[in-house]
N, C-alpha and C positions, 0 to 999 in steps of 0.2 A: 628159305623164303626170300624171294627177289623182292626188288625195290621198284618205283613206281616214279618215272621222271620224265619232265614236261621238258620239248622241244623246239625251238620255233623253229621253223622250216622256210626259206626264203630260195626260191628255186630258181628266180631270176632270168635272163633272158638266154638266147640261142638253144647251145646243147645242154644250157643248165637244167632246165624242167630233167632232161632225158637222164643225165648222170644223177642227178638227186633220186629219181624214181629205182632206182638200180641198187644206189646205197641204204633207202629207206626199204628196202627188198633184207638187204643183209641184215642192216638194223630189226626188222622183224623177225627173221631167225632166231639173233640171239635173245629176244626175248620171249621167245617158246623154247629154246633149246635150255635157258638159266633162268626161267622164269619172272622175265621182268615184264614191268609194262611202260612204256614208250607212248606218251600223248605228245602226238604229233597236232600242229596248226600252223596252217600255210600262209603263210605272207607277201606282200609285195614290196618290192624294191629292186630301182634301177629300170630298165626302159618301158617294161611292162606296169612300174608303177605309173611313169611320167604318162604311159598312151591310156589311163586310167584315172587316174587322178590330177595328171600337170605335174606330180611332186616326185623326183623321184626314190624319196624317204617320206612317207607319211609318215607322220606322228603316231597314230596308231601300230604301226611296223615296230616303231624304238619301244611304246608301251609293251607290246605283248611280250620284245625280248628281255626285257628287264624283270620279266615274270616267270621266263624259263629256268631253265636249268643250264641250257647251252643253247647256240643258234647252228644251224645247221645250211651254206648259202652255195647254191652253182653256182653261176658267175651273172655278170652283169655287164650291159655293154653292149654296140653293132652297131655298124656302117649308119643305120638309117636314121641314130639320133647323132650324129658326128654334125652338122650343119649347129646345134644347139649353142649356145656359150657356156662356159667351162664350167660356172656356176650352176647349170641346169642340165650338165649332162650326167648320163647315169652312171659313172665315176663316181660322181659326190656320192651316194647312195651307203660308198664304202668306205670314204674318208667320215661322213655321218656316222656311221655306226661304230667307228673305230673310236672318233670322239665322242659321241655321245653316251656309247656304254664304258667306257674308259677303260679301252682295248689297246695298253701300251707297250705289250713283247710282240712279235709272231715269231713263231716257232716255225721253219722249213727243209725238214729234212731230205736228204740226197743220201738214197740210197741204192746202190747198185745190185739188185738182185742177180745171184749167177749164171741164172735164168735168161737175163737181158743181156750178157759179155758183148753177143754178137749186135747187140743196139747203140754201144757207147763208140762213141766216132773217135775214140785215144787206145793210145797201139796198146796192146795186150801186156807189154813188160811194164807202161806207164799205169796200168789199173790193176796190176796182178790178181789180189784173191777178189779185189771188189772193194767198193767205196762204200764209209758210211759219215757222213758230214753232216752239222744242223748248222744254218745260218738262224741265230737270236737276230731279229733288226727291231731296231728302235720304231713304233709305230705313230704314235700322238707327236711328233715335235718334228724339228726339223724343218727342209723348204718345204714340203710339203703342205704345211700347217702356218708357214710365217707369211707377214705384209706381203702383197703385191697385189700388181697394175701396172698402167702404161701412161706414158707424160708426153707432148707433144713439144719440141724443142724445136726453134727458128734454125738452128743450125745442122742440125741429124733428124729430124722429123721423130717421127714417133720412135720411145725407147718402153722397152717393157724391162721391168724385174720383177726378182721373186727373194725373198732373204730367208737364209738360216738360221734359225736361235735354239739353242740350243741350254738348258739349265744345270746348274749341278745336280738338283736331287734326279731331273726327269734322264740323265745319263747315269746316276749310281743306281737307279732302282731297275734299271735293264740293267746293268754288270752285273749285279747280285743276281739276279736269274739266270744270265748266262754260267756264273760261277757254281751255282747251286746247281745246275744242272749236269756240268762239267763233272764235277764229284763222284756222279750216277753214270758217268760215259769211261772214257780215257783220260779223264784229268788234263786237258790242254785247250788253252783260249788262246784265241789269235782275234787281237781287236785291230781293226779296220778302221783309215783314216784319213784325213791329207793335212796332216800336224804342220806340214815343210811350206801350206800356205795360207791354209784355212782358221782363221782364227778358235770357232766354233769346235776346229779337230784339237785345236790345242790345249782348249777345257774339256776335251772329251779323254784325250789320252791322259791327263793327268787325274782327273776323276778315277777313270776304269785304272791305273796305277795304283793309287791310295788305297781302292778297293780291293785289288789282288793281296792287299798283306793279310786281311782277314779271310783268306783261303789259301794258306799257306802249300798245303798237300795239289794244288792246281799251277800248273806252269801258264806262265802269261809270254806271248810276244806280243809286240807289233808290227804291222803292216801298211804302208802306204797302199792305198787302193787301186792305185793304175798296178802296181806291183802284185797285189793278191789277185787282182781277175786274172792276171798271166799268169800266177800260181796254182791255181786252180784247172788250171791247161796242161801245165809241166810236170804238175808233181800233186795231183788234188789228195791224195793219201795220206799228205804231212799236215792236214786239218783235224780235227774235231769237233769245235764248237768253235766259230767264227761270231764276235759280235760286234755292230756296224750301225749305222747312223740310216734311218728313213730312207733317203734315197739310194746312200751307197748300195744297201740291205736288199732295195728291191731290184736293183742291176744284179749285184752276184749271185741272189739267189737263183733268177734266170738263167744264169749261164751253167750253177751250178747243174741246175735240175737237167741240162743236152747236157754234161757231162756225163751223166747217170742215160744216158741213152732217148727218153721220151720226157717231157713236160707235162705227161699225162698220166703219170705215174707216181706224180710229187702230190702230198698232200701238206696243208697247214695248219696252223693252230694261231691264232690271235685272243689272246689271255688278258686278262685284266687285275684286279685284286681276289682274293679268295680264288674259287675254283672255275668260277665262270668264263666261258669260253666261247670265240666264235670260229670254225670249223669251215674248211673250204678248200677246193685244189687250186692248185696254186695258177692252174691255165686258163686262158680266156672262153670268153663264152662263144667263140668259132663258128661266127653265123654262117659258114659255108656249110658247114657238117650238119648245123641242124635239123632235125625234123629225117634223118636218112639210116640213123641207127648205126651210126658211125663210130660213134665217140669214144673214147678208151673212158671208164666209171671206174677206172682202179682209184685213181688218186681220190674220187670221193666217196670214195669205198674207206681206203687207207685214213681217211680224215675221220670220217667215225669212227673209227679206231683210237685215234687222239683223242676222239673227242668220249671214249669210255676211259681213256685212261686219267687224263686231266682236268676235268671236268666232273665225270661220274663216277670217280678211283673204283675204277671195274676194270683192272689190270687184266686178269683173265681171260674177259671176254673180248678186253682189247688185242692181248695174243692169239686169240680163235679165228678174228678177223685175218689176221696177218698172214697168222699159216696157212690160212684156206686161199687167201692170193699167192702164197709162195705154191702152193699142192697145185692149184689151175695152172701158174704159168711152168711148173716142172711136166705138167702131164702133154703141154706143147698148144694150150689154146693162146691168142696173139687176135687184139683188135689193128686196125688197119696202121694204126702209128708203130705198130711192134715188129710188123709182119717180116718175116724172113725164112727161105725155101725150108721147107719140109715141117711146117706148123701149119695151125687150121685155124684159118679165119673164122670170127663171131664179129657179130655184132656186139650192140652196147646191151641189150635187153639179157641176150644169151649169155654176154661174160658175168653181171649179176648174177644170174641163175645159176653160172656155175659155183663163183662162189659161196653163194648160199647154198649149195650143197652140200659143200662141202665144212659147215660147219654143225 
């Protein structure tokens, strides 16, 4: 007998509506195929909320997610709210929800499917059988989250900053995730830093230190950050579980994800206490592609995946997802970010479909 679990769905702007429609396509599969039932409600936030409401997090958006079971979010963002100030543009929408449901790991795996060799732009002896990397980043702290603003000075005119702060517990409760998770992979952390200048790094690498002795069976190094994004170029294969500060976190994971061939193929997870999660690809919402049936929907395809695994411990159906993305791209279908001679272009409607066939 299956289970019965509540969604909130936040489709957000560009090619988000398009990719959420695709994944909630798979999503209903699996619950005719393993008998679940999936209450989906659609939400607003980000530019569609702001061209709606002025906000672009209404308050009723954060209520309904704090009643689900998980959140489910395309993306958020475009050219046409860029003129807004930083406070009102639909950015915040995600920094909101990351605080306000207390959303402090994200989980971003880089994986190299076989299938993609010829997409990864690094020589073939640098990626041999294939990459499988998760960047843990710290989500709630950081600059991100710290004072700033801008000061008018007689001498340099206008100065802006922005400050890091960083805590001990709010850096040992991401180490402990990254380490617990590590356990369940290849047992190796590579924490991420700038110790040699950054005050902030130098409570962070002595934290995530103290912490590695209560995971004794996990190897720990560290990394300077201008050092790891060049590591990740050179040799990305001597990773496995990379964990990193807010903003380092959101750099390398980029880079990592063109390491892995597409950025449309990465999915995320942003976790908080217990099981609750919010779920999303890791790519912007690409207002050029919208609206054209463009968009590569693996990655938030591969996000409900996470999001049956860690969220809804429906391990099972989370592997049913997976192989049915690994079965479409062995059989040679390729949306326009993957394309390369002798594959068959889809769209974004049709690369759903496929997948949902195939589970």
């Amino acid at each position: 007998m299956g289970g019965q679990y509540r969604i909130a769905v936040i489709p957000g702007d560009g090619i988000g509506p398009e990719v959420v429609k695709a994944a909630l396509g798979v999503l209903e599969q699996i619950g005719v195929t393993y008998g679940h039932q999936f209450v989906t409600k659609t939400l607003l936030a980000g530019g569609c909320a702001i061209d709606t409401t002025g906000n672009p997090l209404p308050p009723e958006t954060v209520a309904e997610c704090r009643k689900s079971d998980a959140v489910l979010l395309g993306a958020v963002g475009g050219d046409q709210w860029d003129h807004l100030p930083g406070d009102q543009r639909p950015e915040q929408a995600l920094l909101g929800l990351r605080g306000q449901l207390g959303l402090y790991a994200n989980l971003r795996p880089a994986l190299l499917y076989p299938e993609l060799k010829e997409a990864c732009p690094l020589k073939p002896e640098i990626i041999g059988d294939g990459l499988d990397l998760l960047v843990v980043r710290e989500l709630t702290g950081g600059i991100y989250f710290g004072t700033r603003g801008r000061r008018h000075t007689e001498s340099t005119g206008w100065e802006a900053f922005d400050t890091e702060v960083y805590s001990e517990a709010e850096v040992e409760r991401i180490a402990r995730m990254a380490f617990t998770i590590a356990r369940q992979r290849r047992r190796k952390v590579t924490s991420v830093d700038k110790a040699n200048i950054l005050e902030s790094s130098r409570l962070w690498r002595a934290v995530v230190s103290r912490v590695a002795a209560d995971y004794p069976e996990v190897e720990l190094n560290h990394l300077y950050v201008d050092n790891a994004a060049m590591q990740l170029v050179k040799d990305p294969r001597q990773f496995d579980v990379i964990v990193t500060s807010n903003m380092f976190g959101d750099i390398l994971s980029d880079e990592a994800s063109m390491v892995t061939g597409s950025i449309g193929m990465l999915p995320s997870a942003s976790l908080g206490e217990g099981n609750f999660g919010l779920y999303e690809p890791v790519h912007g919402s690409a207002p050029d592609l919208a609206g054209q049936d463009r968009a590569n929907p693996l990655a938030t395809i591969l996000s409900v995946a996470m999001m049956l695994r860690y969220s809804l411990a429906l391990p099972r159906e989370a592997a049913a997802i997976e192989q049915a993305v690994e079965q479409v791209l062995a059989e040679g279908y390729r949306t326009g970010d993957l394309m390369s001679p002798g594959k068959t272009l889809v769209g974004t409607e049709e690369m759903g479909k496929l997948v949902r066939s195939h589970i």
